[in-house]
C-alpha positions as CSV (number, residue, x, y, z in Angstrom):
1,X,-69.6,70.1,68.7
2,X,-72.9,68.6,69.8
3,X,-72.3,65.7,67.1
4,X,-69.1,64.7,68.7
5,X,-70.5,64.9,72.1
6,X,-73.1,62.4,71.4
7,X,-71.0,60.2,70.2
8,X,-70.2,59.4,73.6
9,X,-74.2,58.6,74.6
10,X,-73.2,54.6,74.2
11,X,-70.9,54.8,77.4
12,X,-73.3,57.0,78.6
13,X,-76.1,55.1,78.7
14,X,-74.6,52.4,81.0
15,X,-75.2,55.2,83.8
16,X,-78.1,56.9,82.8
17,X,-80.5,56.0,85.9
18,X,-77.5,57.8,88.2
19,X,-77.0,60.6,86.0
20,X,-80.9,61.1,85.9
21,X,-81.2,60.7,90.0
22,X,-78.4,63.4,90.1
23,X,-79.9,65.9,88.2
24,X,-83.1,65.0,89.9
25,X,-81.5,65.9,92.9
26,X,-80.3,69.2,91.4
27,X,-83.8,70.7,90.5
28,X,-84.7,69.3,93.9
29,X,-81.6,71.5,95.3
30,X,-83.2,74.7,93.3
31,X,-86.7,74.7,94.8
32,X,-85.1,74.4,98.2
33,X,-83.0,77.1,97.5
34,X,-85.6,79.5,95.8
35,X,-87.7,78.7,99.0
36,X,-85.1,80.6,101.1
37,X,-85.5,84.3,99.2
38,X,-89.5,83.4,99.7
39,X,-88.7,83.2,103.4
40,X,-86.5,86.4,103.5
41,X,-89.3,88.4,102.5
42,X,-92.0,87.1,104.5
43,X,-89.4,88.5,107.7
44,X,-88.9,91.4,106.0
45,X,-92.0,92.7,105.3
46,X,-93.5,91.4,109.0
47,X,-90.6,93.8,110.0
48,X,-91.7,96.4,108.2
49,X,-95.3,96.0,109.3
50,X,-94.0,96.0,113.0
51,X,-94.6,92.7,113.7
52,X,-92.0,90.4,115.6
53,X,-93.0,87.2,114.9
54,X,-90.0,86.0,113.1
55,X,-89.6,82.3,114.0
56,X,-91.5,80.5,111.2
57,X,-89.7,82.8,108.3
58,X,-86.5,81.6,110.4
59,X,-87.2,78.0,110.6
60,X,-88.2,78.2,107.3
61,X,-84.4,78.9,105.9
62,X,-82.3,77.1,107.9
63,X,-84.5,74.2,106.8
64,X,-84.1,75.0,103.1
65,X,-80.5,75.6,103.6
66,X,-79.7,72.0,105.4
67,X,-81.9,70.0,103.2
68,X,-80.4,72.1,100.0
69,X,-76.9,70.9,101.6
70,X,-77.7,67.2,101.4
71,X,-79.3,67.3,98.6
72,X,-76.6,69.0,96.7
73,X,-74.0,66.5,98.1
74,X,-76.3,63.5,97.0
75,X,-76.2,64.9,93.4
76,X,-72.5,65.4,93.0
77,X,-71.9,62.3,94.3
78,X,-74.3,60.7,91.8
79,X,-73.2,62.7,89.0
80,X,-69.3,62.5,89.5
81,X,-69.7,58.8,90.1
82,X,-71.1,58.1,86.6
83,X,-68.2,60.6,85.3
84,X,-65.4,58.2,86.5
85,X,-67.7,54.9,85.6
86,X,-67.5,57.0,81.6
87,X,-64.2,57.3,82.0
88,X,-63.4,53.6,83.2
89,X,-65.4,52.2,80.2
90,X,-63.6,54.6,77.5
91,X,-60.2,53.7,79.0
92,X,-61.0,49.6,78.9
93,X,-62.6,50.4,75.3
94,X,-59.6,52.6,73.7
95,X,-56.7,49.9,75.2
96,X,-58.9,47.6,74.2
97,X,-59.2,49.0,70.2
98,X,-55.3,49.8,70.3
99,X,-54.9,45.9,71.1
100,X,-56.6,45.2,67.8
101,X,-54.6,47.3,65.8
102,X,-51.4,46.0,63.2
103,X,-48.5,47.4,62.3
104,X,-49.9,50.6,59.4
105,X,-51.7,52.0,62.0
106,X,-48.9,52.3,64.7
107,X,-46.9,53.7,61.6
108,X,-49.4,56.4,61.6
109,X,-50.0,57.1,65.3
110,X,-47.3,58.1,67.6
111,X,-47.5,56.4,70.8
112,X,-47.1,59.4,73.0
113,X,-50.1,61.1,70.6
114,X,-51.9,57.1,71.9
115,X,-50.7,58.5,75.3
116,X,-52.4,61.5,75.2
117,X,-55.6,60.5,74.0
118,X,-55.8,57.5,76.6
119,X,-54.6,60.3,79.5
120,X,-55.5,63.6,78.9
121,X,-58.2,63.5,76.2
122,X,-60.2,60.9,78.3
123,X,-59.5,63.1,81.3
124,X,-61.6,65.8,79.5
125,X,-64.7,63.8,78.9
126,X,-65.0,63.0,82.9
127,X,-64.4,66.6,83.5
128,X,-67.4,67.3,81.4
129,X,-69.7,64.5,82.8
130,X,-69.1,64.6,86.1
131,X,-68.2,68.6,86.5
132,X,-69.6,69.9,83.3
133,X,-73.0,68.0,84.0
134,X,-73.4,69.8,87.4
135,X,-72.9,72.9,85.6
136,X,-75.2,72.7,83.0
137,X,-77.7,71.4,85.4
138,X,-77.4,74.1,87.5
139,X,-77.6,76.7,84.6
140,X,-80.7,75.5,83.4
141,X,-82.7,74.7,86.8
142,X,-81.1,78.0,88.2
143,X,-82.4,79.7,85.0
144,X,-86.3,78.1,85.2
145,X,-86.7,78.5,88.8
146,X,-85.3,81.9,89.5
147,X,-87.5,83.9,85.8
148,X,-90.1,81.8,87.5
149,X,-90.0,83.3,91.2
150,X,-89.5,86.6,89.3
151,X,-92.2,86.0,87.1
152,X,-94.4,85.6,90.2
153,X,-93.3,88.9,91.7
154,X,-93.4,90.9,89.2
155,X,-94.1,91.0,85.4
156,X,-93.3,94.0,84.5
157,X,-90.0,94.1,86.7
158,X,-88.9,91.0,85.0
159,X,-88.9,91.9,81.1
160,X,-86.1,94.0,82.3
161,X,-83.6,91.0,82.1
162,X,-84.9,89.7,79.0
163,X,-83.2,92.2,76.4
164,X,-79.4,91.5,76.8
165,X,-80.2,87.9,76.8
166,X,-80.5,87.9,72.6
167,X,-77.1,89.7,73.0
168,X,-75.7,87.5,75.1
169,X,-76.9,84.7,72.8
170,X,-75.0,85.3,69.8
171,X,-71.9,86.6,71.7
172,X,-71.7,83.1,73.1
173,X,-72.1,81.1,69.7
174,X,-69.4,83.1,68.1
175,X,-67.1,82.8,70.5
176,X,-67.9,78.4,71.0
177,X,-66.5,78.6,67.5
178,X,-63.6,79.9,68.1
179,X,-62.9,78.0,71.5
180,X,-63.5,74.8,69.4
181,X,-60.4,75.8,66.9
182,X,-58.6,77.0,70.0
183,X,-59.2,73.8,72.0
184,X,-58.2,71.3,69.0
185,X,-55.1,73.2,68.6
186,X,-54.5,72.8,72.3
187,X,-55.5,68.8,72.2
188,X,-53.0,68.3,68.7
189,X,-49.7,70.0,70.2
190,X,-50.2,68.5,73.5
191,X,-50.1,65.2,71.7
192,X,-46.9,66.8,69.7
193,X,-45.0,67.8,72.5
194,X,-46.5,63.7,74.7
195,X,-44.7,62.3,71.4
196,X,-41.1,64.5,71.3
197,X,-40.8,63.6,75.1
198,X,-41.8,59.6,74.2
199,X,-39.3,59.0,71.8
200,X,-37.1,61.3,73.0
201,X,-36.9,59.1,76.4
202,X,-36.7,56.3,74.6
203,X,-33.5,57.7,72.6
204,X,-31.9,58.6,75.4
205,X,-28.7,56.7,75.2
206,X,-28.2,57.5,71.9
207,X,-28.7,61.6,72.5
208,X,-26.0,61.3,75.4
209,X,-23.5,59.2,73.4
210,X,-23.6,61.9,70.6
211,X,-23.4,64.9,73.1
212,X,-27.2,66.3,71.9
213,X,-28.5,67.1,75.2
214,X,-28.8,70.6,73.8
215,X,-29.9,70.6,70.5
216,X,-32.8,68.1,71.8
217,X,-33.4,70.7,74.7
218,X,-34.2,73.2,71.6
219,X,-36.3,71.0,70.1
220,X,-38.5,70.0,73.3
221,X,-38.7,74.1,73.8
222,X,-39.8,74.7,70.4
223,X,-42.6,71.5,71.0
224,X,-42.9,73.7,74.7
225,X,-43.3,77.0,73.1
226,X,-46.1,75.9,70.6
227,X,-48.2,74.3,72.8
228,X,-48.0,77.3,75.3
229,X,-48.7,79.6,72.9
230,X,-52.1,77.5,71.9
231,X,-52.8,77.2,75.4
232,X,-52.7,81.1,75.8
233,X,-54.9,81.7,73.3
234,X,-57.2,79.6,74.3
235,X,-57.1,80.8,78.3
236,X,-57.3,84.5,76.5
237,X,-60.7,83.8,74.8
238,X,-62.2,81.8,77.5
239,X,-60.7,84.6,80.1
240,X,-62.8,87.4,78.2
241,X,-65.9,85.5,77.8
242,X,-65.9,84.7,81.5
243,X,-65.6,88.5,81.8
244,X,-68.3,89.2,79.7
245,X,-70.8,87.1,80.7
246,X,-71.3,88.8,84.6
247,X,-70.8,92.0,83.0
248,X,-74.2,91.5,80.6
249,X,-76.1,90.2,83.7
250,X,-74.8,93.5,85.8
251,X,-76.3,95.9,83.1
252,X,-79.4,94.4,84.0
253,X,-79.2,94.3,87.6
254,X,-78.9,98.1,87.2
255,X,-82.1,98.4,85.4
256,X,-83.7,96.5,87.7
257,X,-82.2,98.4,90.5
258,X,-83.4,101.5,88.7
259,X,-87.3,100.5,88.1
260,X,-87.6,98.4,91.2
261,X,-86.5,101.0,93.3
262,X,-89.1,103.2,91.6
263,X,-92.0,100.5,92.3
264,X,-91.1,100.3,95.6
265,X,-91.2,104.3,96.4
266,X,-94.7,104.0,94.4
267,X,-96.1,101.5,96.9
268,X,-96.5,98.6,93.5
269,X,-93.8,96.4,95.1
270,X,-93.0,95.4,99.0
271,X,-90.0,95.8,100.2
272,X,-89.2,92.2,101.2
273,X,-90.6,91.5,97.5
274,X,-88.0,93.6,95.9
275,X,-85.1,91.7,98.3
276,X,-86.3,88.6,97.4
277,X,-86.1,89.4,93.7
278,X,-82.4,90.7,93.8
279,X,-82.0,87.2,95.2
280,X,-83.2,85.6,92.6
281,X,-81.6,87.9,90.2
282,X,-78.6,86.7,91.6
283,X,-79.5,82.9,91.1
284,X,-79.9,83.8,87.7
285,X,-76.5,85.8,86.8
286,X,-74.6,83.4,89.1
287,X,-74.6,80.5,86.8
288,X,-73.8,82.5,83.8
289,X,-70.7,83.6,85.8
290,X,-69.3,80.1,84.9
291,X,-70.8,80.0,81.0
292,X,-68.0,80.7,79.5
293,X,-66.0,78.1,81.2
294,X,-69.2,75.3,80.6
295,X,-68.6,76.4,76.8
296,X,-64.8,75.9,77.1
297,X,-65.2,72.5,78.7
298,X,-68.0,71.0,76.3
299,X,-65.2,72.4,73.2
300,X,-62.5,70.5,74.5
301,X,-64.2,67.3,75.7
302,X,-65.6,67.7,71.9
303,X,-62.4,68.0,70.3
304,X,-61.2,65.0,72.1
305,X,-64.1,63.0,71.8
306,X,-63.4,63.4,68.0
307,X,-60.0,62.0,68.9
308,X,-60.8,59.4,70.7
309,X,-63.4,58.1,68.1
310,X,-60.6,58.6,64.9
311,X,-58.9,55.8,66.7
312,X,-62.7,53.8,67.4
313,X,-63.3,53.9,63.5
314,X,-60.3,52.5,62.4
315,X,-60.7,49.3,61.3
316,X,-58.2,46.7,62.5
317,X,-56.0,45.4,59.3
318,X,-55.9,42.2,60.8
319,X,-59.5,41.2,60.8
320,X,-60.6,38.3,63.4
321,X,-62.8,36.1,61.1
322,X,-62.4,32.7,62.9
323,X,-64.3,29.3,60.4
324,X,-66.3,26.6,63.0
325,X,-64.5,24.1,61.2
326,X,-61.0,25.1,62.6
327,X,-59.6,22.6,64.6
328,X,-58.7,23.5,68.2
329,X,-55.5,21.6,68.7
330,X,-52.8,22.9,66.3
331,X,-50.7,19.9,65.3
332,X,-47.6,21.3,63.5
333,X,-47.8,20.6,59.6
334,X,-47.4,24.0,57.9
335,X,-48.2,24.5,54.3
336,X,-47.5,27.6,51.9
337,X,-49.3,27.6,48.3
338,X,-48.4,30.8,46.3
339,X,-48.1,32.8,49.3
340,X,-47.6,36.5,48.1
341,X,-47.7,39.4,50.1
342,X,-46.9,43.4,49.5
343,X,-46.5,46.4,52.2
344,X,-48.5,49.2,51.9
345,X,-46.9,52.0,49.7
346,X,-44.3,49.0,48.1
347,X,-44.4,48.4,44.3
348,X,-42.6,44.9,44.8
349,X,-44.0,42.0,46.8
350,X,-42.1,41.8,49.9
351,X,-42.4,38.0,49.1
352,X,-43.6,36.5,46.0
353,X,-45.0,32.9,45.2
354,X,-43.6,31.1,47.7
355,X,-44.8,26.8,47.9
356,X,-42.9,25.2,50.6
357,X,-44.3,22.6,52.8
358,X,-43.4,21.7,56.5
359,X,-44.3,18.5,58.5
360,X,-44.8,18.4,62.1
361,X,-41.5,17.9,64.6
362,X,-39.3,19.4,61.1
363,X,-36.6,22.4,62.1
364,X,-36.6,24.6,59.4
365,X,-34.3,27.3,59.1
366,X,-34.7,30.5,56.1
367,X,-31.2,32.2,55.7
368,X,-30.8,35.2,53.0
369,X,-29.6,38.6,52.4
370,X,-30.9,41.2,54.5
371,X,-35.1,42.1,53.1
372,X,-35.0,39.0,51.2
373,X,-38.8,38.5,52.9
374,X,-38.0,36.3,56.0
375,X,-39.8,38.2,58.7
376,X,-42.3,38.7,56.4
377,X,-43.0,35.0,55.2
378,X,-42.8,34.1,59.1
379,X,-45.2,36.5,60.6
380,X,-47.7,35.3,57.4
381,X,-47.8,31.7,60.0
382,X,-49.2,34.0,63.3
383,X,-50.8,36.6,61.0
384,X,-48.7,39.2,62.4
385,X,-49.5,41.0,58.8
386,X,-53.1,40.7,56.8
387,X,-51.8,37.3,55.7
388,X,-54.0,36.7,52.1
389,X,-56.6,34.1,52.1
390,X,-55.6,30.7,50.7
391,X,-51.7,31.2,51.0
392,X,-50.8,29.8,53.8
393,X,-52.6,27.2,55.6
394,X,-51.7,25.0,58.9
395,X,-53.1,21.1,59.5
396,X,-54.8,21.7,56.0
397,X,-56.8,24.7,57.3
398,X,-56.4,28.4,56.0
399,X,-54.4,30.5,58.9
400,X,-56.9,32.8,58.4
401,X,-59.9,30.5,59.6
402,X,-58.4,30.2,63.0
403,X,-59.6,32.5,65.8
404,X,-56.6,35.3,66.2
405,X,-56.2,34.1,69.8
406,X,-56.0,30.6,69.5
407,X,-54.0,31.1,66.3
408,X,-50.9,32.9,68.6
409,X,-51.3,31.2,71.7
410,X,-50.4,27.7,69.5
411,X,-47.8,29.6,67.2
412,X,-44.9,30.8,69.7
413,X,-43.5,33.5,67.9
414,X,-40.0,35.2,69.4
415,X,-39.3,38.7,67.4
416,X,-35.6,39.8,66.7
417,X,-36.6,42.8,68.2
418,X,-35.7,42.2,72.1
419,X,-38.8,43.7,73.7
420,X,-38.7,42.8,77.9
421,X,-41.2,44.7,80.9
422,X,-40.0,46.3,83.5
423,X,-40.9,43.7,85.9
424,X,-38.9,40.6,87.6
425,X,-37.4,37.9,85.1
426,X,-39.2,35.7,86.3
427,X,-42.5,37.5,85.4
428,X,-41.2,38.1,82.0
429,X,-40.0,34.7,81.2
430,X,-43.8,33.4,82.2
431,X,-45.5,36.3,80.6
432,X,-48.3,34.4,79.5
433,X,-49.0,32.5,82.3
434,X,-48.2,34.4,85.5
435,X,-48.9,31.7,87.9
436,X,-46.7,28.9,86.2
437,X,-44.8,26.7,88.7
438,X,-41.1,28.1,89.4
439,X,-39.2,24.8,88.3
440,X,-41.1,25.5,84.6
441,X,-39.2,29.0,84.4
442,X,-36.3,27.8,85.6
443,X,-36.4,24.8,83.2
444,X,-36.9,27.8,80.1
445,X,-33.8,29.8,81.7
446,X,-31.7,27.0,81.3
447,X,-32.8,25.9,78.0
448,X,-32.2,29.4,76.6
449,X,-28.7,29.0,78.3
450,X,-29.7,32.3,80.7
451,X,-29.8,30.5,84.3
452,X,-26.1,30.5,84.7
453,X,-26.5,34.2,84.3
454,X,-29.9,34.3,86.5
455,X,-28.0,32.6,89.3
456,X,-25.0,35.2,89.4
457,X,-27.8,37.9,90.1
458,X,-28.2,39.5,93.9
459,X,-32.2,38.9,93.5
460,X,-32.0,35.8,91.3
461,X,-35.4,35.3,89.2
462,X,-37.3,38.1,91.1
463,X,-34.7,40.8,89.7
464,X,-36.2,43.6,88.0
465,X,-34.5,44.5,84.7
466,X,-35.9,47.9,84.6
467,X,-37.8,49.0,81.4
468,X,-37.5,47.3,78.0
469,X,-34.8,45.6,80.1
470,X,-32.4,48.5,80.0
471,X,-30.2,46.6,83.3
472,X,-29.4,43.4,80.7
473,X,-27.0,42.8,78.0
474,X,-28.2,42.6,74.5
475,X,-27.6,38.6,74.7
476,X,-29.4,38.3,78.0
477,X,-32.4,40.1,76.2
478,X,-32.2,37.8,73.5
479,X,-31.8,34.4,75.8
480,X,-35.0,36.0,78.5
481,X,-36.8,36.7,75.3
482,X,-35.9,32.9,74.1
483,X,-36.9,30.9,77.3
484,X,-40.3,33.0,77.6
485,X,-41.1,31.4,73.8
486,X,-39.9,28.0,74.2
487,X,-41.6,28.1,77.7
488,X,-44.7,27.9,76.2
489,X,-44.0,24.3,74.5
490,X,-46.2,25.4,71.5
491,X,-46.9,23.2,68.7
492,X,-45.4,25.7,66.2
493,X,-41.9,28.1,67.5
494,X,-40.9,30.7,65.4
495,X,-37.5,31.8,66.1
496,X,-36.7,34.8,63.9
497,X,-33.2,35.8,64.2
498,X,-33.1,36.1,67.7
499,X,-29.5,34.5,68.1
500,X,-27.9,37.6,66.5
501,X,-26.4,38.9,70.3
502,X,-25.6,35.5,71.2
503,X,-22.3,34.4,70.8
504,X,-21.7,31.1,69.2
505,X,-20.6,29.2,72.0
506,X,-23.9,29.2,73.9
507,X,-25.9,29.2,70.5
508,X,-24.4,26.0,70.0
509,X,-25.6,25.2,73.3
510,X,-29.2,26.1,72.6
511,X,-29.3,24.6,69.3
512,X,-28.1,21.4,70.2
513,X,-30.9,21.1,73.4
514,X,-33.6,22.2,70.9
515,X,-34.1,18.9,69.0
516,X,-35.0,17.0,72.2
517,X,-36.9,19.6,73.1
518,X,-38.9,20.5,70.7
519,X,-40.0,17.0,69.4
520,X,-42.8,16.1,67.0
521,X,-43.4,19.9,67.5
522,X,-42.4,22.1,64.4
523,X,-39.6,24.7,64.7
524,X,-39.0,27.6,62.3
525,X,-36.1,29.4,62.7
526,X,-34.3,33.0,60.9
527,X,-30.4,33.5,61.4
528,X,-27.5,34.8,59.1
529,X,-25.6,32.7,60.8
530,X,-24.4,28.8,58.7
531,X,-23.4,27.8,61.9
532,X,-27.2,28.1,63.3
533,X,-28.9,26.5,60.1
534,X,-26.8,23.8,60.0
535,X,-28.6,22.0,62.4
536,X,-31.8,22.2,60.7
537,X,-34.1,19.2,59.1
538,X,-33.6,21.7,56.0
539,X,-32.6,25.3,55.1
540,X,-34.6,27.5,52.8
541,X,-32.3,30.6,50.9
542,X,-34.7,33.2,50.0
543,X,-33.8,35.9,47.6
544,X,-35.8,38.8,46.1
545,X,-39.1,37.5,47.9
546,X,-38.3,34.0,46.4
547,X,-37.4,30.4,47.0
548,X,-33.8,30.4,45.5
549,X,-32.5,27.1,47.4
550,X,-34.1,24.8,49.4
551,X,-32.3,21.4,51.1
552,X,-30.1,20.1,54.0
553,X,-26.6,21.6,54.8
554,X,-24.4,19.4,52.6
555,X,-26.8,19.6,49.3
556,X,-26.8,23.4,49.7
557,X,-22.9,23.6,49.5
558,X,-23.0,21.1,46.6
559,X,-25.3,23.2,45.1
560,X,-22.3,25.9,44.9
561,X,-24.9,29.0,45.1
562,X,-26.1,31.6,47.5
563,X,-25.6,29.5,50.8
564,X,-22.2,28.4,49.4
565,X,-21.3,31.8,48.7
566,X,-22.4,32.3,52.3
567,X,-20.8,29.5,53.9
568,X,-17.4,30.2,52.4
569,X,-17.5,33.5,53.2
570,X,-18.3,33.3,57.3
571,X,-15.9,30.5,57.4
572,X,-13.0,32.2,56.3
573,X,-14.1,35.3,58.2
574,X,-13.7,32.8,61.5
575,X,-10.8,31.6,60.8
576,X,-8.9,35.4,59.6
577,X,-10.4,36.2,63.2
578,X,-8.4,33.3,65.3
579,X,-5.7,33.4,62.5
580,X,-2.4,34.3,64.9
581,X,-0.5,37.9,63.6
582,X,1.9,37.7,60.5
583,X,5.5,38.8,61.5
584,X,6.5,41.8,59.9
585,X,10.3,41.9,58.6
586,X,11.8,45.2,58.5
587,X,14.8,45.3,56.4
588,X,18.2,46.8,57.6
């Protein structure tokens, strides 16, 4: 437990001098309060000596009890103040790390388990820091102050509380072993039942268009049920060591009771003494009223610290190892030597000795069968995958010597996987650049053939199109996604099948406005579609992870092979769909 805790000491650290002050403050806060038993018995045993003269015992408390008041509130503040600094820092650092990441480890990680972690787990350490803390604190200064006061009483009346305390010892360390188990199971099905609801949500349409609202019900209260059942063991253990803990520190109240009583009948101990002692008893058995719960609360923020740092120590798969020597302007002229490249877990290469070479302002399209390895040779360009040294290299330099972010932000890449924010077009379109003039976004609607549609909307470019953009059709997703790439007027566009929604009409419009568009500036471009390669500088047919045919439209169909195969077969597919009815003759 105390391994994973200090694990968090480097965001710590940051806040050390208020975390310090605070518990300063709280030791400050115990003297004042062990001062008011002190005064209590001066009063009393005046009283019992028949003298009136109350005022400085008096004075003496309400003092203590004000100045332990601000004190106390000083502390909290301090100490709950660094607890929500902690939790600021871990937040920025985890979104931070998850930003890094490439695609194996979001294959491994559910993003409602990422949810949980960033939310709840988080929300655990700053309970412990800024509550936890105060607790502790209080424990131990509580603890030294009140044995001491004791001490000074009496001796002999204080060995009384030590006996139960090698008792209560152990107890605790047992059961801090079995909250820790308790509290990871707790943390892991609460990330379970984060990821059903995640991609439940997101599967929402497809649940109610198959009429599973009640077999998905089941499953959420199975998720439910397992987490609630974790949670109850936990709150059972943590429920009967809260119980134990003031029933130990009773047992010895009643000794003390018992021999304290006796000193006081033999004349040994005053009566204002033997008050003042119950008092500081009580200062002692208070805190451990609330042990069990400090144990419960280090365990958890414990288990998720040890969460939180699985994701820290991952390394990102995509490492970030930027040469001087790369040049800062990206000019266009793309070059691939060998490139090879296997997923994880795959005994064939997803693409396999591939040499092609591209010159700046060249549209070059990649048609093939579906996994032929055209995603994959593209996202090799923006290292969207751990793209191998000396494969692919851009203005003669290695892809991989360019710094990640000046690498993307000169490579517009659009995925064929639509992805909008919930936000107004116009903020999606100019994603990148938020403050970008108006007539710019308008200028990328109409190039991606959307501002027709943009114009026939109530709220025009500020209309929100709700999450991943739920309130558009599939082609408006793909033309918004479009217009936010070619927005960016980067040196290298990769357009990777993101026409497939469109119909052909308006891809023709697109298509033919891209050339001017996009001139002396390099444009490479996936689609099934003939119709869309044909206007390419050149087409490139991959197959198996290979180059099987490479040239312009008209030396491709002399060629007679896979694109010829292809061509024949969507062009008498389009004309069998605008082919009129045959008559049928039924004979008599």
């Amino acid at each position: 437990m105390f391994r994973d805790l200090l694990r968090l000491y480097p965001f710590v650290r940051k806040y050390k001098g208020r975390l310090l002050g605070g518990i300063a403050l709280f030791f400050i806060a115990r003297l004042f309060e062990a001062a008011v038993p002190l005064c209590l018995m001066v009063g009393i045993d005046r009283l019992t000596q028949g003298r009136s003269n109350l005022l400085l015992p008096i004075l003496g408390i309400v003092g203590a009890v004000v100045a332990r008041f601000l004190v106390v509130s000083w502390a909290r503040i301090a100490v709950r103040r660094a607890g929500f600094l902690v939790q600021y820092d871990l937040r920025h650092a985890f979104y931070k790390q998850l930003q890094r990441m490439g695609p194996s480890f979001y294959r491994h990680y559910a993003i409602g388990d990422l949810m949980t972690r960033a939310v709840a787990d988080i929300q655990l350490i700053r309970r412990l820091i800024g509550n936890g803390t105060t607790m502790v604190v209080i424990f131990c200064f509580a603890t030294l102050v009140g044995f001491s006061c004791m001490v000074y009483l009496s001796p002999a009346l204080t060995l009384f509380v030590l006996p139960p305390l090698p008792i209560l010892f152990l107890y605790t360390w047992r059961t801090s072993l079995r909250l820790g188990v308790a509290s990871r199971q707790v943390q892991e099905r609460l990330s379970s039942l984060g990821s059903h609801v995640q991609e439940n949500l997101s599967g929402i349409r497809t649940i109610q268009a198959m009429a599973l609202e009640s077999q998905e019900l089941n499953r959420f209260d199975a998720r439910n049920q397992d987490y609630t059942d974790a949670f109850y063991k936990h709150a059972r253990i943590h429920s009967i060591m809260h119980s134990v803990m003031p029933t130990m520190a009773a047992a010895s109240a009643i000794a003390i009771l018992g021999y304290g009583g006796y000193s006081v009948l033999q004349g040994t101990l005053s009566i204002g003494a033997f008050t003042a002692f119950f008092f500081y008893v009580n200062m002692i058995v208070q805190p451990f009223r609330v042990a069990g719960m400090i144990i419960s609360m280090m365990q958890r923020a414990a288990v998720a610290s040890r969460r939180l740092f699985a994701v820290f120590d991952t390394e990102p798969e995509i490492e970030d190892q930027a040469s001087i020597w790369a040049p800062e302007l990206i000019r266009g002229n793309i070059e691939f030597r060998g490139s090879t490249f296997s997923y994880q877990g795959s005994e064939q290469p997803a693409i396999s000795n591939i040499n092609l070479s591209i010159r700046r302002g060249e549209i070059i399209a990649f048609m093939g069968r579906i996994g032929s390895g055209k995603t994959t040779l593209l996202k090799q360009v923006v290292r969207l995958l751990d793209t191998p040294r000396d494969s692919v290299f851009i203005d003669e330099f290695d892809v991989c010597d360019y710094p990640l972010d000046r690498l993307r932000s000169q490579v517009a890449y659009v995925p064929q996987d639509t992805f909008l924010f919930g936000e107004p077009l116009r903020s999606n379109i100019s994603y990148d650049q938020p403050r970008r003039n108006i007539d710019q976004v308008w200028l990328a609607a109409e190039a991606a053939s959307l501002s027709e549609s943009i114009e026939e909307m109530t709220f025009k470019m500020e209309t929100v199109v709700g999450e991943r953009g739920v309130t558009l059709s599939g082609g408006q997703k793909q033309r918004a996604t479009l217009a936010r790439g070619l927005i960016r007027n980067a040196p290298v566009l990769i357009l990777d099948d993101c026409f497939s929604s469109v119909d052909t009409e308006t891809e023709e419009q697109i298509l033919s406005s891209l050339a001017g568009l996009r001139a002396n500036k390099t444009t490479l471009l996936v689609s099934h579609r003939v119709s869309t390669a044909r206007h390419s500088n050149r087409i490139v047919v991959l197959d198996h992870g290979e180059i099987a045919e490479s040239g312009t439209h008209d030396q491709l169909l002399s060629l007679n092979g896979i694109y010829a195969e292809l061509e024949r077969i969507q062009r008498e597919g389009s004309e069998d769909s605008i082919a009129p009815p045959t008559a049928t003759v039924t004979a008599s």
